[in-house]
C-alpha positions as CSV (number, residue, x, y, z in Angstrom):
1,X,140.4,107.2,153.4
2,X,140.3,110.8,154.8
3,X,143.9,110.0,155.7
4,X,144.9,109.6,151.6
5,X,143.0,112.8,151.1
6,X,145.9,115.2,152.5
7,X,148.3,114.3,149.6
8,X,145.9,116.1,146.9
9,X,145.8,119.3,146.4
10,X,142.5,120.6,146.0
11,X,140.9,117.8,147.7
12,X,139.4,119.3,151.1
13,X,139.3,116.1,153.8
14,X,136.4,118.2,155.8
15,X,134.0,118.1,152.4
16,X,134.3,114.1,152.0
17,X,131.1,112.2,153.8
18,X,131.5,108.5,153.6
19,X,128.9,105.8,154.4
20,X,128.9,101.7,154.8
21,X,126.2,99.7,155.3
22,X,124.9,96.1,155.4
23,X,123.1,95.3,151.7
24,X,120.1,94.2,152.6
25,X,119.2,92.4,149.6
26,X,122.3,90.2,150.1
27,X,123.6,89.6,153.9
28,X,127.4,88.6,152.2
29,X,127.6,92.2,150.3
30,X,128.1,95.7,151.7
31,X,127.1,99.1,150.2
32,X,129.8,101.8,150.7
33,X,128.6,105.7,149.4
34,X,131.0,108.4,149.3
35,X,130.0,112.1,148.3
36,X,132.6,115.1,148.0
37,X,131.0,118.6,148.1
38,X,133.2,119.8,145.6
39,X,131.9,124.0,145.8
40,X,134.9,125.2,146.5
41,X,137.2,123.9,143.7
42,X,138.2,126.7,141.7
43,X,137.0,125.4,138.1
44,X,133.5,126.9,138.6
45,X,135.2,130.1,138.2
46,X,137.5,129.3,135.0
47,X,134.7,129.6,132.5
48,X,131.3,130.6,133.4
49,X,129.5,129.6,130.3
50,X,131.0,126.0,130.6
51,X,128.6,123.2,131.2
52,X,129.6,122.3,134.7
53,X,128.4,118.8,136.2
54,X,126.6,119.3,140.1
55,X,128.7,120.4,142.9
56,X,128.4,117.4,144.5
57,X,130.2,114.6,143.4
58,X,128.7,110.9,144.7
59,X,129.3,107.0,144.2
60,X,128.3,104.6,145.6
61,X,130.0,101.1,145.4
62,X,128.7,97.4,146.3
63,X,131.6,95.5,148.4
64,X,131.3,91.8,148.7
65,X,132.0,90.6,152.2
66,X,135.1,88.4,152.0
67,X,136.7,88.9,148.8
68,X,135.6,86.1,145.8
């Protein structure tokens, strides 16, 4: 993934945290988090007054083990 990362532009590999782990609900499904800390991109100095969304941008995913 971090590997992917060096073809964009503004996207710094060093601010992306991933995370996989074992669903504990379900034993066949994995949970996969990833979180960008996105404070250096430069649109949070194009407009002040703009509604701007958190600096941290984070999803989080549910992978089942083994395809269908």
């Amino acid at each position: 993934m971090k590997k992917n990362s060096e073809d964009y532009l503004f996207l710094r590999t060093d601010a992306i945290t991933a995370n996989v782990s074992a669903n504990a609900a379900d034993p066949s499904q994995s949970n996969v988090s990833i979180s960008y800390d996105a404070r250096l991109l430069p649109i949070w100095n194009l407009y002040p007054p703009l509604p701007l969304p958190g600096q941290t941008i984070s999803r989080t995913s549910t992978i089942r083990i083994g395809g269908i």
